[in-house]
Structure formats: structure tokens, C-alpha cells
MARMAR-946679 format. One record per residue (C-alpha): residue in three letters; x, y, z. Coordinates in steps of 0.5 Angstrom, whole numbers, padded with zeros to 4 digits, always signed. Each point is the difference from the previous one (the first is absolute). Layout:
ALAXYZ
...
END
This chain:
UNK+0098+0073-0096
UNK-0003+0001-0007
UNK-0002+0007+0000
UNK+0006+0003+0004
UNK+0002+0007-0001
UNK+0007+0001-0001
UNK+0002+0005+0006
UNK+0007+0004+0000
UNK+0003+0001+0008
UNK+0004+0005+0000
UNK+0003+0007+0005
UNK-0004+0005-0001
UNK+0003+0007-0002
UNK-0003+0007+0001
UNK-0003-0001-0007
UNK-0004-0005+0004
UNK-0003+0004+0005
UNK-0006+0002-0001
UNK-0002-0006-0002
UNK+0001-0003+0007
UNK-0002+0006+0004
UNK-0007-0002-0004
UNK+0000-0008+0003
UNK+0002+0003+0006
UNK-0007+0005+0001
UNK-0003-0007-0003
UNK+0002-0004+0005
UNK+0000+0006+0005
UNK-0008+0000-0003
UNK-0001-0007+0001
UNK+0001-0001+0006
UNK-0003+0006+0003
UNK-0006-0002-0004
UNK+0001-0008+0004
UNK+0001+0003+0007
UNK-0006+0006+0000
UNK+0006+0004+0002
UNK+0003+0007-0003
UNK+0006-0003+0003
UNK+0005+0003-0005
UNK+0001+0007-0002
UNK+0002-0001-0008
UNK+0003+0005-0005
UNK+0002-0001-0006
UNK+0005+0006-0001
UNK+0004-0001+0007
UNK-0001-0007-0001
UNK+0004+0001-0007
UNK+0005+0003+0003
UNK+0001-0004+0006
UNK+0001-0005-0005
UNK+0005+0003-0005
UNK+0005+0003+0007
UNK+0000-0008+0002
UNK+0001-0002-0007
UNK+0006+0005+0001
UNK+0003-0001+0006
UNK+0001-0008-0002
UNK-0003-0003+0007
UNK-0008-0001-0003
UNK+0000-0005-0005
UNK-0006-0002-0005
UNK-0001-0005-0005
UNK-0004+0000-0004
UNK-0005-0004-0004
UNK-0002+0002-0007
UNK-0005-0005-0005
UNK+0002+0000-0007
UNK-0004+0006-0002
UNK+0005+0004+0005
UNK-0006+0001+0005
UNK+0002-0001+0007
UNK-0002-0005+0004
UNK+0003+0000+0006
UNK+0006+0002+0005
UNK+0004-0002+0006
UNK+0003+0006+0004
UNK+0007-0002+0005
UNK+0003+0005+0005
UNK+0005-0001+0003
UNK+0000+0001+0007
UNK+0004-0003+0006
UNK-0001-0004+0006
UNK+0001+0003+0007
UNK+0001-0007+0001
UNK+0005-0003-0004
UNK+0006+0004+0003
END
């Protein structure tokens, strides 16, 4: 890997939050685009504040990836959520 970027993983923060919510419109745009389907309703400002309560209530977690350059990257999202079946 000669021309690897170096890569920060770190916990998203509300300092992060527009960022993701543009990786997440991107993503959203993507797959619309793949599927030939407007398969998903996408706005920016109620995404964002989606995404700042989740972070606020501590049960959505992102990491995010940011290059070098701190440009971001990428993002993973967990929820917590319980199984019906795991008593």
C-alpha cells in the first residue's frame, strides 16, 4: 500500500453532523439512482436534525472516517435496538 492515505476513525459529534447527512443524501442518491426508483424521501434539514437528536440521546452512534486533509470519508451508524427474542 504505497500511496495509502492515512484515515482518522473517530465518534462523530454534532460538530460532524452535516457532514454525514451529505454522505447520507449521497448514498441515498445512489442507490435511487441504481434501483431507477425514488425509493426514499431525502431532506437535508430534517435529516440533520435527526441526526443531532440521535447523537444527543447517546443509543445512535457514527464513527467517522476522515482522510488526512479532514475531508470525510465515510461513516458506519449503530442503534441500539433490542430483540424480541432474546428475552
Amino acid at each position: 500500500m504505497a500511496n495509502a492515505m492515512p484515515v482518522l476513525i473517530r465518534h462523530a459529534t454534532h460538530d460532524d453532523v452535516a457532514d454525514v447527512t451529505a454522505m447520507v443524501g449521497a448514498l441515498l442518491n445512489e442507490i435511487m439512482q441504481a434501483i431507477g426508483s425514488a425509493a426514499f424521501h431525502f431532506d437535508k434539514e430534517e435529516t440533520a436534525a435527526r441526526l443531532s437528536n440521535f447523537i444527543s440521546t447517546g443509543k445512535y452512534k457514527v464513527l467517522l472516517a476522515r482522510s488526512s486533509n479532514g475531508e470525510a470519508i465515510g461513516f458506519l451508524s449503530l442503534y441500539e435496538s433490542y430483540a424480541l427474542y432474546a428475552e
